[in-house]
C-alpha positions in Angstrom: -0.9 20.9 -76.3 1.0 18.1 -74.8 2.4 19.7 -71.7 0.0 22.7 -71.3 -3.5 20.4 -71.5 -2.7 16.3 -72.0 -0.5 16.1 -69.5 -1.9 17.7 -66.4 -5.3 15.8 -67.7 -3.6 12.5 -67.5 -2.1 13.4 -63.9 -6.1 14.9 -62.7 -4.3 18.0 -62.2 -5.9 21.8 -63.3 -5.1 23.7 -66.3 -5.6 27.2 -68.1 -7.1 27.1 -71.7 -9.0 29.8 -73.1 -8.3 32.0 -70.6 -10.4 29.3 -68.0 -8.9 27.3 -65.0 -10.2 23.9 -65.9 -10.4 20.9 -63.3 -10.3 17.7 -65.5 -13.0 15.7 -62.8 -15.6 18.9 -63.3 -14.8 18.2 -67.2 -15.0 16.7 -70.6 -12.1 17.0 -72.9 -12.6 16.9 -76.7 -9.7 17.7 -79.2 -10.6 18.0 -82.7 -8.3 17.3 -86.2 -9.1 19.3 -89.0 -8.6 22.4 -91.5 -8.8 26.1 -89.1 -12.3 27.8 -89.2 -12.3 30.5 -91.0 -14.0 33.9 -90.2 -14.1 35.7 -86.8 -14.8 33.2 -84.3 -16.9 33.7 -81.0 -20.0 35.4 -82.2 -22.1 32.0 -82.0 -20.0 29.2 -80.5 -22.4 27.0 -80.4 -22.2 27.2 -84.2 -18.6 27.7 -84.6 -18.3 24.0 -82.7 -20.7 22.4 -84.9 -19.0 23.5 -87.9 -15.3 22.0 -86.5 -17.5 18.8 -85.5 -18.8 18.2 -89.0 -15.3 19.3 -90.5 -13.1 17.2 -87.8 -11.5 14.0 -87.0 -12.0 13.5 -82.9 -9.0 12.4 -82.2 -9.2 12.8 -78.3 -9.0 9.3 -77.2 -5.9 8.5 -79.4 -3.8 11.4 -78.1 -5.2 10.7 -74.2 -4.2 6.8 -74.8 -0.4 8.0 -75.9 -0.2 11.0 -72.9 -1.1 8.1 -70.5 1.3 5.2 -71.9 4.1 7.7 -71.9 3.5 9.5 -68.5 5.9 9.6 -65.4 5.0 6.8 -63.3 4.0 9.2 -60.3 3.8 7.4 -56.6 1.4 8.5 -53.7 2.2 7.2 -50.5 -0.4 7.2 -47.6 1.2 6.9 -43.9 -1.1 6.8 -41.7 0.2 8.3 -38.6 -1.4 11.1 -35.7 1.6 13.5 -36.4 4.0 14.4 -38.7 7.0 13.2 -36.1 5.4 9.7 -36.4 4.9 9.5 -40.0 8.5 10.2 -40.7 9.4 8.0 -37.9 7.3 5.2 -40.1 9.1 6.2 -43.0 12.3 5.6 -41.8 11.6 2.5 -39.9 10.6 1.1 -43.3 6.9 0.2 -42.9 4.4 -1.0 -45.3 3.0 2.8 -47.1 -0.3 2.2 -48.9 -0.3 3.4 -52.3 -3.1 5.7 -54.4 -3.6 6.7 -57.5 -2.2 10.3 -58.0 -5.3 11.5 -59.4 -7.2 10.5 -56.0 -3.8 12.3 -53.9 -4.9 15.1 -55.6 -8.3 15.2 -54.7 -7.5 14.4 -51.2 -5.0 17.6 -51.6 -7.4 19.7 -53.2 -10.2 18.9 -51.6 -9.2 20.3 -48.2 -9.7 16.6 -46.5 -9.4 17.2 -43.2 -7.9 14.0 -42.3 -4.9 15.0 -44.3 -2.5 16.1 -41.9 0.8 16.6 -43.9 2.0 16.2 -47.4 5.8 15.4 -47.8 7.1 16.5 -51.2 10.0 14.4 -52.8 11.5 16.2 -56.0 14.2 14.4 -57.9 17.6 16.4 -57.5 18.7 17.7 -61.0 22.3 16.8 -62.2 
């Protein structure tokens, strides 16, 4: 549950459940503690998630609290610049970058903001 859901909900990122692609901004996340349900589940879900209500801990905001103490520190960079050549130009003559939250790079990303020109992908070499 940690890496397949908690994780890419901490970072804003997408993930499949269920069979579903779920966007965590278009969402609400509840994660339930408790004994399985017993009996084929599906023919009235409405009723099968009362029944793990009444018969659960919700222990959502405790798990999300941990996923975000222990997540990568992940940095987004803004350099504003009118091409690519001048934003690595920028980069290498060391000025200021403004800094987002990853969450809101992703939006930007996802989004399809036009004002977003390039995205410059740094991944840690393995050892």
């Amino acid at each position: 549950m940690r890496r397949s859901i908690l994780d890419p909900w901490v970072a804003g990122l997408a993930f499949e459940f269920g069979g579903h692609q779920w966007q965590p901004r278009q969402s609400r996340l509840a994660i339930l503690k408790g004994p399985a349900l017993a009996g084929p589940l599906g023919e009235d879900p409405d009723q099968d998630w009362l029944t793990a209500l009444r018969r659960g801990e919700d222990v959502t905001r405790r798990l999300l609290e941990v996923a975000e103490e222990e997540a990568p520190e992940q940095a987004a960079l803004v350099v504003e610049a009118d091409t690519l050549q001048s934003a690595l130009k920028s980069l290498r003559s060391g000025r200021e970058q403004r800094p987002i939250p990853w969450a809101a790079a992703i939006e930007r990303l996802t989004g399809n903001d036009p004002d977003v020109a390039a995205v410059i992908l740094v991944v840690k070499r393995s050892r």
